[in-house]
Biotite code that builds the C-alpha atoms (Angstrom):
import biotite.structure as struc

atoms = struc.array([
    struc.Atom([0.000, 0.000, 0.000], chain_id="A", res_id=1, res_name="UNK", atom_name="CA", element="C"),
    struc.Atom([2.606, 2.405, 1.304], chain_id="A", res_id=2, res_name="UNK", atom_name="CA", element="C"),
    struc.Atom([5.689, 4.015, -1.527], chain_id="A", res_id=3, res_name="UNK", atom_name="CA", element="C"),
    struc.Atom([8.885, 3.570, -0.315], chain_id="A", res_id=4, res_name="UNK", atom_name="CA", element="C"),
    struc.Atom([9.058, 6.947, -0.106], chain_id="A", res_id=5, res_name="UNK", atom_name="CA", element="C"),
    struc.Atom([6.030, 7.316, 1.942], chain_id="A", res_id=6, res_name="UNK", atom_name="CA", element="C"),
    struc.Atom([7.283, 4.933, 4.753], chain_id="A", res_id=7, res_name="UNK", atom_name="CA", element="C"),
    struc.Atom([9.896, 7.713, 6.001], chain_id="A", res_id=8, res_name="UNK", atom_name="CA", element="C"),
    struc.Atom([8.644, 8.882, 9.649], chain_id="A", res_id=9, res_name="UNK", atom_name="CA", element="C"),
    struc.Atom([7.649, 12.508, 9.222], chain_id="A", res_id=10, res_name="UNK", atom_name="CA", element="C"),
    struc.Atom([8.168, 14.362, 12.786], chain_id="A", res_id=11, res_name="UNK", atom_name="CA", element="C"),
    struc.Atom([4.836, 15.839, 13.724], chain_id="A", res_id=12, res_name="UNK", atom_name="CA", element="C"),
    struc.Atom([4.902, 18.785, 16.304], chain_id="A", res_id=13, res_name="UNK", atom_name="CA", element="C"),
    struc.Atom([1.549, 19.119, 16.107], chain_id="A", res_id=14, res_name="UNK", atom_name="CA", element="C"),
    struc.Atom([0.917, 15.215, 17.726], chain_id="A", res_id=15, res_name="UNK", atom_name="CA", element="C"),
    struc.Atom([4.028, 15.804, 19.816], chain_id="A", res_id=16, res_name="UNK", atom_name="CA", element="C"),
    struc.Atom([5.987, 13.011, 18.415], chain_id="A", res_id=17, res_name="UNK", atom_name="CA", element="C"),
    struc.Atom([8.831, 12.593, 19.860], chain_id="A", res_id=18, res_name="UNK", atom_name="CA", element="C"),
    struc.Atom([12.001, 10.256, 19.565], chain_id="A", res_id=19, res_name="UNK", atom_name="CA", element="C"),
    struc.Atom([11.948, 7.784, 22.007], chain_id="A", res_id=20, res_name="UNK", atom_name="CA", element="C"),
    struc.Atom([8.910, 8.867, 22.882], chain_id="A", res_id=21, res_name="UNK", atom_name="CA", element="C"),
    struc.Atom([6.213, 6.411, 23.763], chain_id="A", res_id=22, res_name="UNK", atom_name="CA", element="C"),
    struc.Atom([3.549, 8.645, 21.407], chain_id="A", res_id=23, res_name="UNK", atom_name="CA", element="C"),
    struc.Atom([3.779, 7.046, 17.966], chain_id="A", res_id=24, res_name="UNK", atom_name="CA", element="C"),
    struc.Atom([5.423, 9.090, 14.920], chain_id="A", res_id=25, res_name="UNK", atom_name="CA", element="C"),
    struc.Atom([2.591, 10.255, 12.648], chain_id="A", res_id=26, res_name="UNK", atom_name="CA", element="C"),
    struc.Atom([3.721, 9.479, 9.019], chain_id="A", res_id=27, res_name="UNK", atom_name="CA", element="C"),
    struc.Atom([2.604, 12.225, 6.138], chain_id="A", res_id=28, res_name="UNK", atom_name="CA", element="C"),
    struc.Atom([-0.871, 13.055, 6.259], chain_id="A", res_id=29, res_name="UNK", atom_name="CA", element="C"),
    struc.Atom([-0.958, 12.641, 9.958], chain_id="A", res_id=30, res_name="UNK", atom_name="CA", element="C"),
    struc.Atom([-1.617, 8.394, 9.623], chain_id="A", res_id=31, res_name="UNK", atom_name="CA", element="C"),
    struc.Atom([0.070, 6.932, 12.891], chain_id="A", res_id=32, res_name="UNK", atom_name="CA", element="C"),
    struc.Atom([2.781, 5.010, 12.222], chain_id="A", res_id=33, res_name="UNK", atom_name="CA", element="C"),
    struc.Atom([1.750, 1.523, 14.126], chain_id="A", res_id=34, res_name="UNK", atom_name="CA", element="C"),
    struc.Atom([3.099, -1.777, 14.528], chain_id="A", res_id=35, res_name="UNK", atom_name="CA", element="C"),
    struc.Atom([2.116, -4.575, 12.042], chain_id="A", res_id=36, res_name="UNK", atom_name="CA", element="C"),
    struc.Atom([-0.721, -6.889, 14.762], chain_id="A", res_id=37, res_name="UNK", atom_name="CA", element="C"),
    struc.Atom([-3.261, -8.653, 15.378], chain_id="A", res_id=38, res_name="UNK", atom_name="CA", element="C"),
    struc.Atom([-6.257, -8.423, 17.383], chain_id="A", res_id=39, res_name="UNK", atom_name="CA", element="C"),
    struc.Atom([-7.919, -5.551, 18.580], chain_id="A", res_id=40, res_name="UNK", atom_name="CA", element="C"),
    struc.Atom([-5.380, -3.710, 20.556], chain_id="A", res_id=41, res_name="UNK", atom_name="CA", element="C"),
    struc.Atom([-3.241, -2.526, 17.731], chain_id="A", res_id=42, res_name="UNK", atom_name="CA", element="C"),
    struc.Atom([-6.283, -1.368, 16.163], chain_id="A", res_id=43, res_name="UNK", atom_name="CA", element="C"),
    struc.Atom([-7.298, 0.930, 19.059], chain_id="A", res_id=44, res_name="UNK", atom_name="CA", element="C"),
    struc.Atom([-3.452, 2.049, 19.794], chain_id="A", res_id=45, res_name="UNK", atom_name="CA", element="C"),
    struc.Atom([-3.878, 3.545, 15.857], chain_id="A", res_id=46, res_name="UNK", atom_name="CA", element="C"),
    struc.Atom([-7.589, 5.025, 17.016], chain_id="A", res_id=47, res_name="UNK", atom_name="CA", element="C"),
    struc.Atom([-5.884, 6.392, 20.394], chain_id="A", res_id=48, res_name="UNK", atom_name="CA", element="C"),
    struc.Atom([-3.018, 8.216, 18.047], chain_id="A", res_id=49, res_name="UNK", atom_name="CA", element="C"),
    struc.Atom([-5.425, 9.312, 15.480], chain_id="A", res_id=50, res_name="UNK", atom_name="CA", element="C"),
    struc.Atom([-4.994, 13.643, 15.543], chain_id="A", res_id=51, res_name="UNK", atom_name="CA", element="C"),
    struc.Atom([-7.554, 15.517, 16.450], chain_id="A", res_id=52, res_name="UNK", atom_name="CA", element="C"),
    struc.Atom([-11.146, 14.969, 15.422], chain_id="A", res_id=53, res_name="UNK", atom_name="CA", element="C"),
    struc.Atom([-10.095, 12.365, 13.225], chain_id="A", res_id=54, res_name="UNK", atom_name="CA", element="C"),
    struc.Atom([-9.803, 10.108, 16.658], chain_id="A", res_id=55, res_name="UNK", atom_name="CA", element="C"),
    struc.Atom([-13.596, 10.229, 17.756], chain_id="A", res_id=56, res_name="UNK", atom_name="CA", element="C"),
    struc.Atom([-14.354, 9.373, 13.795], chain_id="A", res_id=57, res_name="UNK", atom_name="CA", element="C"),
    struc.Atom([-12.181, 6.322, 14.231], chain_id="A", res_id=58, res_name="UNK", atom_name="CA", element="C"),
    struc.Atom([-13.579, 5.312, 17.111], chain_id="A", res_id=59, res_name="UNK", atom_name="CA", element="C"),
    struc.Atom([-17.361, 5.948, 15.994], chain_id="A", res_id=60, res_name="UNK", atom_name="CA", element="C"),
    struc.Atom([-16.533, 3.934, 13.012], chain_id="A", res_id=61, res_name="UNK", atom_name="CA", element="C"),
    struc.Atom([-15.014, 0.938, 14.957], chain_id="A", res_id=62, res_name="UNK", atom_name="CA", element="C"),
    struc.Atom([-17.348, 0.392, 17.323], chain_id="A", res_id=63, res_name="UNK", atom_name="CA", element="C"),
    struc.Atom([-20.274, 0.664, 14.199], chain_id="A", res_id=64, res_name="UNK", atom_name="CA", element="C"),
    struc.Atom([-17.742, -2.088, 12.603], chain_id="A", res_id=65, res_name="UNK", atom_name="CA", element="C"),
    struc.Atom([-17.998, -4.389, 16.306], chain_id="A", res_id=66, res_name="UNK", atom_name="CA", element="C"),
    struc.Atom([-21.705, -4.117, 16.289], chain_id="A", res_id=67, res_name="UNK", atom_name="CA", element="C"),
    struc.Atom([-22.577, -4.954, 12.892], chain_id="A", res_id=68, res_name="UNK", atom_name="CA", element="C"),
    struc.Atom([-20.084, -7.671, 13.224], chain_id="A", res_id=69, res_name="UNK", atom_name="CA", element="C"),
    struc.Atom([-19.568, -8.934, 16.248], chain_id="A", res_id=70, res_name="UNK", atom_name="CA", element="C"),
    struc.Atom([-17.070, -11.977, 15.438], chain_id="A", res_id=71, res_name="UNK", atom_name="CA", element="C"),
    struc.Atom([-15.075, -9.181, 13.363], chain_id="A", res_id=72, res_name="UNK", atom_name="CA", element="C"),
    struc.Atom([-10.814, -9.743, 13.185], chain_id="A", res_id=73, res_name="UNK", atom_name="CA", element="C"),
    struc.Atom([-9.254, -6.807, 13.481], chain_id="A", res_id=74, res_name="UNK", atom_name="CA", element="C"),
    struc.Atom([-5.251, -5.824, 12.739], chain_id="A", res_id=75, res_name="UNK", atom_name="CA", element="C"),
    struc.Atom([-2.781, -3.414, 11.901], chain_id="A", res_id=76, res_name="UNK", atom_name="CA", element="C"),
    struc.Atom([-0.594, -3.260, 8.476], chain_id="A", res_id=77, res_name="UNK", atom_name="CA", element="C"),
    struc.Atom([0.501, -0.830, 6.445], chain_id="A", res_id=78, res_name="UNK", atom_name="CA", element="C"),
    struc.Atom([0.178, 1.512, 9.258], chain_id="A", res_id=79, res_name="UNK", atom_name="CA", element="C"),
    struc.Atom([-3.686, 1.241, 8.797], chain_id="A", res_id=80, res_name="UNK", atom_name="CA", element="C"),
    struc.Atom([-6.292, -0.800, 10.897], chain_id="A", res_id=81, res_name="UNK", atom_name="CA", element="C"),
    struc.Atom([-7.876, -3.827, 8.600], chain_id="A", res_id=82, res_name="UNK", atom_name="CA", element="C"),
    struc.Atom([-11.277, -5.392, 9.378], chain_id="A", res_id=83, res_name="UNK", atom_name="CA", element="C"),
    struc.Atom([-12.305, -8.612, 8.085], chain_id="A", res_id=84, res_name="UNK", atom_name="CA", element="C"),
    struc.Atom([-13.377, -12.564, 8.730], chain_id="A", res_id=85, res_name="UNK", atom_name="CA", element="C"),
    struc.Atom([-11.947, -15.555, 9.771], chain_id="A", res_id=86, res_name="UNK", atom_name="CA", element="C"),
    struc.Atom([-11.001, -17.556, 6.239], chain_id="A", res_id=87, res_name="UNK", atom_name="CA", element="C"),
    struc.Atom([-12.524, -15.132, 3.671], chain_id="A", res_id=88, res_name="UNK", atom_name="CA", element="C"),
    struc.Atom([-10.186, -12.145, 4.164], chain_id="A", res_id=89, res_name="UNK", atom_name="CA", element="C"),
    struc.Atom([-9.992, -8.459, 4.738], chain_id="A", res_id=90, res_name="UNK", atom_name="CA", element="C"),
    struc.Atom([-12.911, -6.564, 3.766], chain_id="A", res_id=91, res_name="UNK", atom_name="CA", element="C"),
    struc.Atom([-12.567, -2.954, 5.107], chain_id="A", res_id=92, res_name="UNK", atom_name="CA", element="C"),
    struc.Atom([-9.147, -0.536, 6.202], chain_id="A", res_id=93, res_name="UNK", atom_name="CA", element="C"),
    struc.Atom([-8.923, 3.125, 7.569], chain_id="A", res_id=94, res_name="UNK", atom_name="CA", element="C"),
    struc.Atom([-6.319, 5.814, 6.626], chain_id="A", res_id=95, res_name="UNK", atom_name="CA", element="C"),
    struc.Atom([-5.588, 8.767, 8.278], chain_id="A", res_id=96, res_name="UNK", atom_name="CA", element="C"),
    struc.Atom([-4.903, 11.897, 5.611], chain_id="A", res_id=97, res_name="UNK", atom_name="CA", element="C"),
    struc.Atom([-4.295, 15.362, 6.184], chain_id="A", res_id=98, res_name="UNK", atom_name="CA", element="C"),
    struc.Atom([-8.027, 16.170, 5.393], chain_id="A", res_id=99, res_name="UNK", atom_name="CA", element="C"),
    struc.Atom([-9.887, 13.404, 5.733], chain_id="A", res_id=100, res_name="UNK", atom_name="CA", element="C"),
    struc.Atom([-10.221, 9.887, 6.834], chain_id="A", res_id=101, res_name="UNK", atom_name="CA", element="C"),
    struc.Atom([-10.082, 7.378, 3.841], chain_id="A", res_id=102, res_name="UNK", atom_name="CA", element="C"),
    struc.Atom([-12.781, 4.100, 4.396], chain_id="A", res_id=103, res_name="UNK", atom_name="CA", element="C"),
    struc.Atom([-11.410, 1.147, 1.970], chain_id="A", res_id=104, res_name="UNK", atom_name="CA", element="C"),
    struc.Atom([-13.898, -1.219, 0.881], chain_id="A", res_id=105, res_name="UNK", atom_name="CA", element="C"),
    struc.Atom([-12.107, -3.457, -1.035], chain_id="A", res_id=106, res_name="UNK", atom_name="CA", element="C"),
    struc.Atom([-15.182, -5.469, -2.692], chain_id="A", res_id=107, res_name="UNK", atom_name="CA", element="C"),
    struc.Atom([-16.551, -1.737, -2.786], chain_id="A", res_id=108, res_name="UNK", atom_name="CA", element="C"),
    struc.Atom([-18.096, -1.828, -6.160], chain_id="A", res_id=109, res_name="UNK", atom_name="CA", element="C"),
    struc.Atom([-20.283, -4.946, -5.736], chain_id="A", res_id=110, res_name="UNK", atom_name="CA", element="C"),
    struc.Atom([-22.288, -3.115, -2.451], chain_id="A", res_id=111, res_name="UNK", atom_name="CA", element="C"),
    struc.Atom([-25.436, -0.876, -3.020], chain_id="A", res_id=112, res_name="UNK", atom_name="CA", element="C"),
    struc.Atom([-25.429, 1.686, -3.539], chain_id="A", res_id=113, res_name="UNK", atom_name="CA", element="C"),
    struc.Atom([-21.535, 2.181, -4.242], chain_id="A", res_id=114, res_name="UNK", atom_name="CA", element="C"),
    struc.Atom([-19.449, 4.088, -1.952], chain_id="A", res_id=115, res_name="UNK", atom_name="CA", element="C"),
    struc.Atom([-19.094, 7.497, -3.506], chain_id="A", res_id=116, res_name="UNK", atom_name="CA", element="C"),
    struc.Atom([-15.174, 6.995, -4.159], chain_id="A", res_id=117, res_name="UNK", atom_name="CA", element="C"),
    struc.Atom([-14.055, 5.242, -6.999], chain_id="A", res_id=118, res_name="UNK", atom_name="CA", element="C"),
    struc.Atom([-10.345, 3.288, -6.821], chain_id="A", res_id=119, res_name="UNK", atom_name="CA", element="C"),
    struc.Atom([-7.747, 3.012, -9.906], chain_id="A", res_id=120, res_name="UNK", atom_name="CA", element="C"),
    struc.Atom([-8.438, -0.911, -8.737], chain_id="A", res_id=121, res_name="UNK", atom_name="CA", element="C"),
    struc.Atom([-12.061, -1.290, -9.947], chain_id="A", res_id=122, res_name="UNK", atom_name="CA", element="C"),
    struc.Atom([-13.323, -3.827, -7.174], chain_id="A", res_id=123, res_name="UNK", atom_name="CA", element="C"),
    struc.Atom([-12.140, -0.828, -4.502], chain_id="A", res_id=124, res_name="UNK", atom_name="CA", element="C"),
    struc.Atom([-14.589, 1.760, -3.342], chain_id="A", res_id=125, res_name="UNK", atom_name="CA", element="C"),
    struc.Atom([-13.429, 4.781, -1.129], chain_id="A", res_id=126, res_name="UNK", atom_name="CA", element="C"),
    struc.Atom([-15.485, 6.898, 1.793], chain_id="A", res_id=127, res_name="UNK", atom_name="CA", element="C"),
    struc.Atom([-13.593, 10.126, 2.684], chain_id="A", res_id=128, res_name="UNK", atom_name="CA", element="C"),
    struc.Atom([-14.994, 11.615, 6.282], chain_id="A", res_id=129, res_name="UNK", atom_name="CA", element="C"),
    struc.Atom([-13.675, 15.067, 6.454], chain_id="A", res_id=130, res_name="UNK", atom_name="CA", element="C"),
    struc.Atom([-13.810, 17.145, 9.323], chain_id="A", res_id=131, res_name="UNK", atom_name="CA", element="C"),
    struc.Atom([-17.439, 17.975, 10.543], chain_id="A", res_id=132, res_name="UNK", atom_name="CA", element="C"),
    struc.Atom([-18.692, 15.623, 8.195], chain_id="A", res_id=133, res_name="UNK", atom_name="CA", element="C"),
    struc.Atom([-21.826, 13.686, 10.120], chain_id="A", res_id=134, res_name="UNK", atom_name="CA", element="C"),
    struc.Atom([-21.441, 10.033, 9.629], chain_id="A", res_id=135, res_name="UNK", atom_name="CA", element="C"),
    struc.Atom([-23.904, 8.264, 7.679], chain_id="A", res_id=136, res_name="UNK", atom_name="CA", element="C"),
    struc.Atom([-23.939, 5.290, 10.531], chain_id="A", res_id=137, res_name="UNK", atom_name="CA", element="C"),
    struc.Atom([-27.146, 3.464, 8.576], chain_id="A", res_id=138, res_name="UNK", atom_name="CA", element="C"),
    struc.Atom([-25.589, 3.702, 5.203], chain_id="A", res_id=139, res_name="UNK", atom_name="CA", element="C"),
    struc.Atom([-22.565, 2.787, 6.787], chain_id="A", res_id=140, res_name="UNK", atom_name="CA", element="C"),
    struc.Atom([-23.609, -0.574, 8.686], chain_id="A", res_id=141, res_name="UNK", atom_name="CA", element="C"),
    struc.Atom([-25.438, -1.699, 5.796], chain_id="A", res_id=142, res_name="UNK", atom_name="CA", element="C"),
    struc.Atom([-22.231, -1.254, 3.756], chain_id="A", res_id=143, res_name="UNK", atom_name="CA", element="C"),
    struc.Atom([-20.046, -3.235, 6.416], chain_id="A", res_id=144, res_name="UNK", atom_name="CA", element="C"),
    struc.Atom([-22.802, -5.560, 6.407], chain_id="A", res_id=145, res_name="UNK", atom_name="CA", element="C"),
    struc.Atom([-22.565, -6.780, 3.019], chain_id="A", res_id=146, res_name="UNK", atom_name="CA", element="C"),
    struc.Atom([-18.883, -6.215, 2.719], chain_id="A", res_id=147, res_name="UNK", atom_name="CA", element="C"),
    struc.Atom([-18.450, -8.748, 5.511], chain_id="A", res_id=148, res_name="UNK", atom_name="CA", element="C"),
    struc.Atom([-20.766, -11.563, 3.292], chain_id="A", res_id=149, res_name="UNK", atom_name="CA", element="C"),
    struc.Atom([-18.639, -10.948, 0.147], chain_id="A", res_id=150, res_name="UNK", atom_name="CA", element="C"),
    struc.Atom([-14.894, -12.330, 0.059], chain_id="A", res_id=151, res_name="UNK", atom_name="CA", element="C"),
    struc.Atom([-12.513, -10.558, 1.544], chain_id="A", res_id=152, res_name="UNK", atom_name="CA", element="C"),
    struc.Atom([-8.138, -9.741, 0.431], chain_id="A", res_id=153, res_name="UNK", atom_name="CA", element="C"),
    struc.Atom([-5.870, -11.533, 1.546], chain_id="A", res_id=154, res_name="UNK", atom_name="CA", element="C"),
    struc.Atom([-3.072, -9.610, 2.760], chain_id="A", res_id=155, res_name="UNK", atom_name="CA", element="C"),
])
């Protein structure tokens, strides 16, 4: 997912990154720069570094993603929190950007209606949540719903 080039820790003064610090480095874009694992507590260390108002939209969405599916795996790759099921894959991943939050579906263009983002790969469909944007948490279920039927990457 990541450039080389893109994988270079960018110091952030604004998140107080530090080194040696036990805050993690925010990469460009402000995306927290977490360790690859599995399970749900590398996915909440990325929502706890998330900047700003970007945090309580990760956190809205994760919780929407535990209660529309409750047997959910979780992990961290990339640098960005992947949601999917046991044996069919990844279905969903977050990324923080400098304006917005960027909602992967990667079997996004078989769900209805189609996530209003379109992907140079044509089975991907994007959500960006800028700031002050109200979530959509209907829409949004019913899209994590159906994502979580269809299979999922393996990555």
């Amino acid at each position: 997912m990541a450039s080389k080039t893109s994988d270079k820790p960018v110091r952030a003064a604004k998140a107080g990154a530090k080194r040696g610090s036990a805050e993690p480095v925010l990469l460009s874009g402000g995306n927290p720069q977490i360790a690859k694992g599995y399970g749900d507590a590398p996915v909440q260390a990325y929502i706890a570094a998330m900047p700003g108002w970007k945090r309580d939209i990760g956190r809205q969405l994760d919780a929407l993603i535990a209660r529309t599916v409750p047997d959910v795996c979780k992990a961290v790759k990339w640098n960005s929190p992947l949601y999917g099921m046991e044996g069919q894959g990844w279905f969903l991943s977050l990324h923080c950007f400098a304006k917005y939050i960027k909602v992967a579906f990667f079997r996004g263009a078989e769900l209805r209606p189609l996530p209003p983002v379109a992907s140079k790969h044509a089975y991907t469909r994007y959500v960006h949540i800028g700031e002050g944007e109200r979530l959509d948490e209907v829409q949004f279920a019913d899209w994590i719903e159906q994502a979580s039927r269809l299979p999922g990457e393996r990555m």
